[in-house]
Structures are given as C-alpha cells and as structure tokens.
N, CA, C and O of each residue as an XYZ file, in Angstrom:
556
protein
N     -27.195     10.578   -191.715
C     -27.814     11.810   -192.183
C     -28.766     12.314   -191.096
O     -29.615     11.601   -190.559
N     -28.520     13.801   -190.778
C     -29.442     13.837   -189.930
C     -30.599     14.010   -189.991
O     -30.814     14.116   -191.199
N     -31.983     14.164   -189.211
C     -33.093     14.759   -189.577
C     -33.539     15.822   -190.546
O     -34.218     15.834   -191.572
N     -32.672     17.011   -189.575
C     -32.510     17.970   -190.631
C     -32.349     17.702   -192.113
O     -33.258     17.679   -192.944
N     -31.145     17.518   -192.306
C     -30.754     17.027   -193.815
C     -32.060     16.226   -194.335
O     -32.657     16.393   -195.398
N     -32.271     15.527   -193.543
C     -33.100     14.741   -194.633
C     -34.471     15.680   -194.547
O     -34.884     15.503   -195.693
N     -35.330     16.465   -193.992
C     -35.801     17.102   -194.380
C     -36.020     18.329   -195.312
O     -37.058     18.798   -195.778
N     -34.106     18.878   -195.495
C     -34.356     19.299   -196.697
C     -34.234     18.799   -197.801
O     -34.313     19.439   -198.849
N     -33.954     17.172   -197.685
C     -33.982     16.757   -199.136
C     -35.601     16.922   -199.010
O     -36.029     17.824   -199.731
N     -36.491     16.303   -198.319
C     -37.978     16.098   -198.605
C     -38.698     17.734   -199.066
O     -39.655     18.036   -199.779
N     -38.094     18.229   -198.577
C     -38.572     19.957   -198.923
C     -38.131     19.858   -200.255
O     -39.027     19.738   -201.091
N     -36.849     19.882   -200.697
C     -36.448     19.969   -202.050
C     -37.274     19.450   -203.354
O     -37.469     19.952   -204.462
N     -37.700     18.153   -202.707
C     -38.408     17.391   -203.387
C     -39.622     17.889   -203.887
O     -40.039     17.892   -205.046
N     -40.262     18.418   -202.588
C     -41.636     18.908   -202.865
C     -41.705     19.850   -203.868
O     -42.352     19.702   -204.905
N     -40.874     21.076   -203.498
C     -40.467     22.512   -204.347
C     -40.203     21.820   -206.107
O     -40.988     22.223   -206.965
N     -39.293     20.990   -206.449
C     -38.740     20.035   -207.282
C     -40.133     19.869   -207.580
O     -40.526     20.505   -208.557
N     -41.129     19.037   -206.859
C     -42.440     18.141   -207.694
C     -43.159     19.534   -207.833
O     -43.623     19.233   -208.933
N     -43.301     19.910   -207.774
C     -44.085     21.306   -208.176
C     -44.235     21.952   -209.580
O     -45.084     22.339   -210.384
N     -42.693     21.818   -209.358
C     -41.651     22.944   -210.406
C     -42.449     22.131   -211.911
O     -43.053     22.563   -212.892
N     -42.062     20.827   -211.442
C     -41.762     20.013   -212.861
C     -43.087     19.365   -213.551
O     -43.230     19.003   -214.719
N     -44.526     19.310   -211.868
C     -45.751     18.813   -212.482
C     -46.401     19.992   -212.711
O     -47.613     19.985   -212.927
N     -45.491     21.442   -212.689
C     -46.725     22.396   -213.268
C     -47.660     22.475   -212.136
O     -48.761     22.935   -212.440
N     -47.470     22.086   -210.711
C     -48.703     22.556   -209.945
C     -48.294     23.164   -208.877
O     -47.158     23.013   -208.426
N     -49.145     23.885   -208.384
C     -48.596     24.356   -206.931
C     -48.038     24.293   -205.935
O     -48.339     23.187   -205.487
N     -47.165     24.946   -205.023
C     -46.146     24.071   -203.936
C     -46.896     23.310   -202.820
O     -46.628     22.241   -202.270
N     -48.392     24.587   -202.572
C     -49.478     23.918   -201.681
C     -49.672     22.955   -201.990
O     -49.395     22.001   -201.263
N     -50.212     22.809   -203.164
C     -50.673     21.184   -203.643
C     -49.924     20.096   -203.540
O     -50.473     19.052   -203.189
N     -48.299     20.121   -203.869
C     -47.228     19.524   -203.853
C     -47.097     18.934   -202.453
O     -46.917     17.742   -202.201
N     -47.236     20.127   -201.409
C     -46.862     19.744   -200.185
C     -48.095     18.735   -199.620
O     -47.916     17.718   -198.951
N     -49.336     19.258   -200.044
C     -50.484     18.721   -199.785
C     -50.076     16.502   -200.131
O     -50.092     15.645   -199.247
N     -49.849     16.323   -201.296
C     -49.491     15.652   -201.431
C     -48.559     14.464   -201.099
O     -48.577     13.238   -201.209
N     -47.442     15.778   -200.475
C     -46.523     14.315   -199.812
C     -46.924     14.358   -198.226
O     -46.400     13.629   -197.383
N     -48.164     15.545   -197.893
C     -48.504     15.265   -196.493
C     -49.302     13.983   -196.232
O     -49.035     13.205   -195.316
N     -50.176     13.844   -197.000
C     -50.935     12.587   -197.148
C     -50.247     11.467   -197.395
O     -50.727     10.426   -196.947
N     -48.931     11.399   -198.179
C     -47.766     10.339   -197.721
C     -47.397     10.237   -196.440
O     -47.396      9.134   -195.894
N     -46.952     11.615   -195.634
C     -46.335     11.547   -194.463
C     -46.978     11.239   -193.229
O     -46.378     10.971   -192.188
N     -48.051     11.279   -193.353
C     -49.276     10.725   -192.550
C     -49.542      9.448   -192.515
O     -50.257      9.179   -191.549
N     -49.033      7.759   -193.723
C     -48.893      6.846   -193.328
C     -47.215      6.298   -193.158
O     -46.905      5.165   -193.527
N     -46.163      7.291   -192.533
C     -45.020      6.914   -192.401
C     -44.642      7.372   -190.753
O     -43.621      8.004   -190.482
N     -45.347      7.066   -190.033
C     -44.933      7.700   -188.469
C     -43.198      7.706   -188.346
O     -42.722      8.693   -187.786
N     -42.527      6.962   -188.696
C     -41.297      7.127   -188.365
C     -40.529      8.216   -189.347
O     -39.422      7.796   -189.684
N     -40.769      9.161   -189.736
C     -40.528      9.935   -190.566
C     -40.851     11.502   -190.001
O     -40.323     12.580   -190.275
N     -41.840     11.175   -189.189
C     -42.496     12.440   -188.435
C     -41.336     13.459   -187.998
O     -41.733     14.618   -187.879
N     -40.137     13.266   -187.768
C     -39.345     14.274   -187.696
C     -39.063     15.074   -188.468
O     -39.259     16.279   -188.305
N     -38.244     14.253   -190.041
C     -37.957     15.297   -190.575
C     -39.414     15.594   -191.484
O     -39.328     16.750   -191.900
N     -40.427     15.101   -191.837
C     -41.231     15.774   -192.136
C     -41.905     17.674   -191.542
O     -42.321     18.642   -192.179
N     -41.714     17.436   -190.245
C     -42.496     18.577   -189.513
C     -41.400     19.749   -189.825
O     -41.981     20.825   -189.967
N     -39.737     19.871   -189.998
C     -38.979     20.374   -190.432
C     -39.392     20.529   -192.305
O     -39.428     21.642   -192.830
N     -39.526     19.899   -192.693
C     -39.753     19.790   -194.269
C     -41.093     20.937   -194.502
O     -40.878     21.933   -195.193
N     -42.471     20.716   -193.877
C     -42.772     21.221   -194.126
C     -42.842     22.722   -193.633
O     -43.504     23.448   -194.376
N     -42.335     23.272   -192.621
C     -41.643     24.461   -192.290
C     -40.875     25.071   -193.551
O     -41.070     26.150   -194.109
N     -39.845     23.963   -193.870
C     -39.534     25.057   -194.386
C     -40.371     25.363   -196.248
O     -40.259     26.404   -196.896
N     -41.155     24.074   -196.686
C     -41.873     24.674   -197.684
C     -42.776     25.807   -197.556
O     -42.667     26.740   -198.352
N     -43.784     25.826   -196.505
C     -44.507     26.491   -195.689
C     -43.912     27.942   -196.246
O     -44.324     28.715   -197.111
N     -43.004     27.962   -195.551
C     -41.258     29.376   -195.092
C     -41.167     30.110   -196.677
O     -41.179     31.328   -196.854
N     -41.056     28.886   -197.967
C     -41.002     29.411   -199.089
C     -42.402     30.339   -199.420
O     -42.561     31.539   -199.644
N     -43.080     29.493   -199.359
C     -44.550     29.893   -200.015
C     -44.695     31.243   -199.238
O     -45.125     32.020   -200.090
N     -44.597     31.733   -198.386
C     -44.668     32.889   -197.426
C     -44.044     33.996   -197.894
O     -44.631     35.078   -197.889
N     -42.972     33.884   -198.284
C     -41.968     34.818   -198.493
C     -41.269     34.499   -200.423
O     -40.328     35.008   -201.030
N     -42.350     33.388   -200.838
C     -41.727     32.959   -202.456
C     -41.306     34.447   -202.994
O     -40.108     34.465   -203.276
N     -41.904     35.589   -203.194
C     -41.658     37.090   -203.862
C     -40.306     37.354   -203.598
O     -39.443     37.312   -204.475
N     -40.082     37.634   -202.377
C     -38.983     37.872   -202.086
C     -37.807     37.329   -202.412
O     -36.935     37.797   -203.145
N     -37.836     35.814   -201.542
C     -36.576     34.936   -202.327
C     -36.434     34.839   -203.522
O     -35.307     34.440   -203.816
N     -37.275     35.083   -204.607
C     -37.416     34.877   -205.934
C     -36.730     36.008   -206.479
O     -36.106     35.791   -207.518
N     -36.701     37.517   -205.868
C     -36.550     38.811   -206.003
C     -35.169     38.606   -205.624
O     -34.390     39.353   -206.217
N     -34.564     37.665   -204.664
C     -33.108     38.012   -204.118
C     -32.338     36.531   -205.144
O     -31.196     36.508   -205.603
N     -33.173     35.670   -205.239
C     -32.560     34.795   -206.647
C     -32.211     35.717   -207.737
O     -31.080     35.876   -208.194
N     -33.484     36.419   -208.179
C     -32.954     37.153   -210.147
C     -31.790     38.253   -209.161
O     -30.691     37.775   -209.442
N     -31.655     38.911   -208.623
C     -30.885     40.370   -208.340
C     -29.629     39.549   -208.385
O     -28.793     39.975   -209.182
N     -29.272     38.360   -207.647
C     -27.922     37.827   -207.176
C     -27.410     36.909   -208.512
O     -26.202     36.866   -208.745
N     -28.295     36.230   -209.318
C     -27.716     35.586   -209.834
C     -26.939     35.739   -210.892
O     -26.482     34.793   -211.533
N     -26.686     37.258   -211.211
C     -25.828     37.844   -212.709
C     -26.571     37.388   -213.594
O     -26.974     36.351   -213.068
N     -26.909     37.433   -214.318
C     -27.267     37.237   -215.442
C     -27.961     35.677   -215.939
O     -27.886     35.104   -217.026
N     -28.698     35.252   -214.576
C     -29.593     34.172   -215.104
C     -31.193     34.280   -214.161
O     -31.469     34.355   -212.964
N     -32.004     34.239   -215.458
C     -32.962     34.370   -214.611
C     -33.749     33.230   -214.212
O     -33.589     32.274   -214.971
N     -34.681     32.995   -213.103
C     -35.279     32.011   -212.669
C     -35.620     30.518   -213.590
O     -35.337     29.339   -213.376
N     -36.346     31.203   -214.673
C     -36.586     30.215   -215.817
C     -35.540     29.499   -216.542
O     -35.647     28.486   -217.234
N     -34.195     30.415   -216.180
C     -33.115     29.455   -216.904
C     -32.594     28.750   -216.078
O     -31.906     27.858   -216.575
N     -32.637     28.779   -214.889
C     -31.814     27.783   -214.215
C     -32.934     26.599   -213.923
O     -34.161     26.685   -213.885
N     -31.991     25.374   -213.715
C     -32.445     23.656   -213.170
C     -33.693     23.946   -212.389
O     -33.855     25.032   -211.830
N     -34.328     23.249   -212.361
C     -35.614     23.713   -210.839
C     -34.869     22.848   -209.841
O     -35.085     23.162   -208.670
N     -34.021     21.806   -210.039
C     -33.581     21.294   -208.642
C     -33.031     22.371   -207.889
O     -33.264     22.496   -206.687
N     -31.687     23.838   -209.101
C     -31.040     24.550   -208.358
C     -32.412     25.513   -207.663
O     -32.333     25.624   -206.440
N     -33.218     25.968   -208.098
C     -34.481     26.652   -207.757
C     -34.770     26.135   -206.328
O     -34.620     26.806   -205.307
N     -35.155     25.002   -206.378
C     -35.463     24.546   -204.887
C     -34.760     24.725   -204.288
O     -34.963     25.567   -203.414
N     -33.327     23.974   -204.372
C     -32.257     24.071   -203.162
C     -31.870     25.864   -202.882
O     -31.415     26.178   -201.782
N     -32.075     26.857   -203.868
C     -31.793     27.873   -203.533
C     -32.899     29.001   -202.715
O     -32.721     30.005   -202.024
N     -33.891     28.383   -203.112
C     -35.035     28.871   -202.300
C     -35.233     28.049   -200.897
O     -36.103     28.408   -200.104
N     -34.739     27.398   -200.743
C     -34.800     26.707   -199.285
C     -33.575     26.905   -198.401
O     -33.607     26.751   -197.180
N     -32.348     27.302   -199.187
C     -31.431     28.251   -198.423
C     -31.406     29.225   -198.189
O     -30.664     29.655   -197.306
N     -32.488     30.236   -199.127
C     -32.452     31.730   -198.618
C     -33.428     31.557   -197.721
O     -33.221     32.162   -196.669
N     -34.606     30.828   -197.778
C     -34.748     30.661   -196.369
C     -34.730     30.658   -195.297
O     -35.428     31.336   -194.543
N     -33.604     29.584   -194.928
C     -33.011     29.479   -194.038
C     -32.168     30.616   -193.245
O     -31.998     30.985   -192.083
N     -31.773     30.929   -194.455
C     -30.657     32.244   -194.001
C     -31.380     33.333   -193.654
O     -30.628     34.037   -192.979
N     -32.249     33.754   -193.738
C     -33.335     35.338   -193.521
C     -34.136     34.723   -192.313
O     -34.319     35.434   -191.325
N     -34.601     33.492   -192.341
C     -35.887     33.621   -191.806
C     -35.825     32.708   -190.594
O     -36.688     32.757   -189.719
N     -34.766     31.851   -190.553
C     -34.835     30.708   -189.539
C     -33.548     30.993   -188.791
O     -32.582     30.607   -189.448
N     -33.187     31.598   -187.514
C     -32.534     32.211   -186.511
C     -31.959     30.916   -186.029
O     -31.051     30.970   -185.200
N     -32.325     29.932   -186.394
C     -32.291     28.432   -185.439
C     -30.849     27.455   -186.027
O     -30.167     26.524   -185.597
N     -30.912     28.445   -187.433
C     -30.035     27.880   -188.341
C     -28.603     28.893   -188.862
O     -28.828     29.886   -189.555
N     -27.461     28.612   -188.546
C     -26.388     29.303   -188.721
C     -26.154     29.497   -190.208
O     -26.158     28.448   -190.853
N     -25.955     30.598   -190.875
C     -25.242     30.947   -192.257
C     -24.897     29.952   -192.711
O     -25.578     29.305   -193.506
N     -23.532     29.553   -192.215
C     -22.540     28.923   -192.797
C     -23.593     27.224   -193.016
O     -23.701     26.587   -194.064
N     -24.151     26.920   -191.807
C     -24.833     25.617   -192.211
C     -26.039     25.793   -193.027
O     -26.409     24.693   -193.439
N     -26.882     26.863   -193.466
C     -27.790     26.729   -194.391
C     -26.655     26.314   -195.812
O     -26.677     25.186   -196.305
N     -25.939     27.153   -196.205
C     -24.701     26.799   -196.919
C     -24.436     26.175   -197.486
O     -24.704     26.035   -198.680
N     -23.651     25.430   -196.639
C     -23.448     24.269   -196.492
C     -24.305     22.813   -196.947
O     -23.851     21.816   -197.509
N     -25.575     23.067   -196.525
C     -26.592     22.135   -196.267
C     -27.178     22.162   -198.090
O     -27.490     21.152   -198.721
N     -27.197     23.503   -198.594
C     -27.430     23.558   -199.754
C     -26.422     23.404   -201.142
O     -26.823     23.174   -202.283
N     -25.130     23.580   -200.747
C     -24.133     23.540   -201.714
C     -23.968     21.273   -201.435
O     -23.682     20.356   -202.204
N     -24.156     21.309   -200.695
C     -24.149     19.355   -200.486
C     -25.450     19.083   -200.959
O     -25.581     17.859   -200.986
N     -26.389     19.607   -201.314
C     -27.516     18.997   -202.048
C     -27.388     19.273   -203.233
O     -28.075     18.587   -203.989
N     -26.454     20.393   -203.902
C     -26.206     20.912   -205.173
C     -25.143     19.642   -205.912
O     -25.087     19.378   -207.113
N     -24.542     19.140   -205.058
C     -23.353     18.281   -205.483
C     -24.071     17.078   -205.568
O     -23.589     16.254   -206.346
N     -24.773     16.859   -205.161
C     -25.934     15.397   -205.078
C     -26.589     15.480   -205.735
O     -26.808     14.373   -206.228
N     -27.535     16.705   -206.420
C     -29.095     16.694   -207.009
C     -29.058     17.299   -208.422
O     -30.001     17.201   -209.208
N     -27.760     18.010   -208.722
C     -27.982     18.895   -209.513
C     -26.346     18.837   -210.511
O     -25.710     17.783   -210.517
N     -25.929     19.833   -211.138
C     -25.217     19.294   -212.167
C     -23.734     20.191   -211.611
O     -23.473     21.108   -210.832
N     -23.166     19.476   -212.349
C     -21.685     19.673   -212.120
C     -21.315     21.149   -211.604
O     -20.684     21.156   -210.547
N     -21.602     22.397   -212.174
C     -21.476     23.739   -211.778
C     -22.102     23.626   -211.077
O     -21.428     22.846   -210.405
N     -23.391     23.802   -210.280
C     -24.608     24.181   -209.363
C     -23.700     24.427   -207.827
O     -23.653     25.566   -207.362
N     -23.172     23.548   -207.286
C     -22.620     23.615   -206.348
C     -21.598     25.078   -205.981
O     -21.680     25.751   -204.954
N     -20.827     25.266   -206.930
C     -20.423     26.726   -207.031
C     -21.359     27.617   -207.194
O     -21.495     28.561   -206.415
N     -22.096     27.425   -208.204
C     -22.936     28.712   -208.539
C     -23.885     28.748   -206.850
O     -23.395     29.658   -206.183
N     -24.963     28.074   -206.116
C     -25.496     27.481   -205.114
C     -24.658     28.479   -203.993
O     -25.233     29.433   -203.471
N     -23.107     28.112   -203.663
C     -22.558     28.712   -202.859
C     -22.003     30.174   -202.617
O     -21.768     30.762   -201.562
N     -21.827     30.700   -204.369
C     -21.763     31.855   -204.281
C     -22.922     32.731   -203.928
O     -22.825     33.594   -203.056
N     -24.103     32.495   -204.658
C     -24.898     32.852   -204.535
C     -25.596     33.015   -202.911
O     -25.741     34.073   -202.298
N     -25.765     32.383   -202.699
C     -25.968     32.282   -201.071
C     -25.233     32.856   -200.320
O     -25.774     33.413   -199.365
N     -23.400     32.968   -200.481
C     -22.668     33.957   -199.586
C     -22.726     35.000   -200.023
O     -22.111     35.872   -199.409
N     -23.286     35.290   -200.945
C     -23.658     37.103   -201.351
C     -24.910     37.624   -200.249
O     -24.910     38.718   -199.684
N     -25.674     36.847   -200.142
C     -27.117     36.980   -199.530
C     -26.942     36.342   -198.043
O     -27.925     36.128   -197.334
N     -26.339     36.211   -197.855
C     -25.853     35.857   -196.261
C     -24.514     36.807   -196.061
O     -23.835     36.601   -195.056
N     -24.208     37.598   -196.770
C     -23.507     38.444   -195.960
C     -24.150     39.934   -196.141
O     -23.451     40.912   -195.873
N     -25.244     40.063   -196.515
C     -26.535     41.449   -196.521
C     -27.187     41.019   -195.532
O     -27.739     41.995   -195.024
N     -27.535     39.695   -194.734
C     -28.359     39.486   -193.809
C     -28.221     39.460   -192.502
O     -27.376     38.649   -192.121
N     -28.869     40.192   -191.505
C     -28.422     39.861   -190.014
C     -28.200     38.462   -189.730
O     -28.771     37.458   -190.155
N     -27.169     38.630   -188.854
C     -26.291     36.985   -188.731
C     -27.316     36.104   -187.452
O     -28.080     36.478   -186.562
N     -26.990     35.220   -187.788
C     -27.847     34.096   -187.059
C     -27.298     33.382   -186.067
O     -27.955     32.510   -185.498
C-alpha cells in the first residue's frame, strides 16, 4: 500500500472520527496529530493525511454543495459518514490537488468504498465523482 493510500485511509478516518464523535474535523485532526507525533515512521503518510483534511475544512461548503447537487436525491445526512468522508476527500482531490490525476482520485476512493463502506457505496462513490470530474479542469 502506498503512502498515499494509506494516508487517505488516515484522512478518512479523521473526517469518519468527527462525523461520528459529534466534534469537529479540527479537533479530530488535532487529535490524531498528537498520535502522529509519537509515530515517526508514519511521518509520510501523515503530512499527506493532513493536507488533505486541512483541503476539506477549507473548501467543506463547497464539496458539501457539489455532494447534495450530484447525489440525486440523497442528502448529506442520509448517507454513511464513511461514504461522506471518502467522498469529500475525493472531491478534493479532484478540484484542488493538480498533483493528483482524475482517474486516480477515483479510483483511490471507489477502493476505499469497497473496503469501508457497504455493498452499493462503491458504485454510488464512482458515479458520483465521474460526474464532478468531468465539470472540472483536468489534472
């Protein structure tokens, strides 16, 4: 697994511990920074992880705004918070991080949907995302 990857599972996580303790993503992140601070060998994908929570919190309105518009007929509150995270850390990717190709934000998120989340997510995850990656300048 690479760095990457594993930093967006740790991003996911954070977004995920947030969702579910009712507290803030700052706080959330705050939290597993003070973890990541006694794990030096981790320092990679952490500094990626928190980029891209960072990336959410910056722009949360928006991605949140291009989640309800895209998702037909489900709104934020009804869907999983795992799909919440993984979908807010792919639109992300896709708008805001030049470093990262379409197809692999994608990708990176429809394979965490199949791992983290429930049997549909992975479809729903991928459509959703190629709707909003093909409105976005390409990367």
């Amino acid at each position: 697994m690479s760095a990457r990857t594993k930093a967006r599972k740790r991003a996911i996580d954070i977004l995920y511990a947030a969702d579910v303790r009712q507290i803030s993503i700052p706080e959330s992140l705050a939290t597993e920074a003070e973890r990541a601070a006694s794990e030096p060998a981790r320092l990679a994908s952490w500094l990626y992880a928190r980029e891209l929570v960072e990336g959410v919190v910056d722009h949360r309105e928006e991605i949140d705004e291009l989640i309800e518009t895209y998702s037909q007929g489900w709104s934020l509150a009804r869907m999983p918070n795992i799909d919440r995270a993984i979908l807010r850390i792919g639109i992300w990717e896709i708008l805001y991080n030049d470093a990262v190709p379409h197809a692999v934000a994608i990708d990176e998120a429809v394979e965490a949907a199949k791992i983290l989340s429930t049997d549909d997510s992975a479809g729903f995850v991928n459509g959703l995302l190629g709707k909003i990656a093909q409105t976005a300048p390409s990367a």
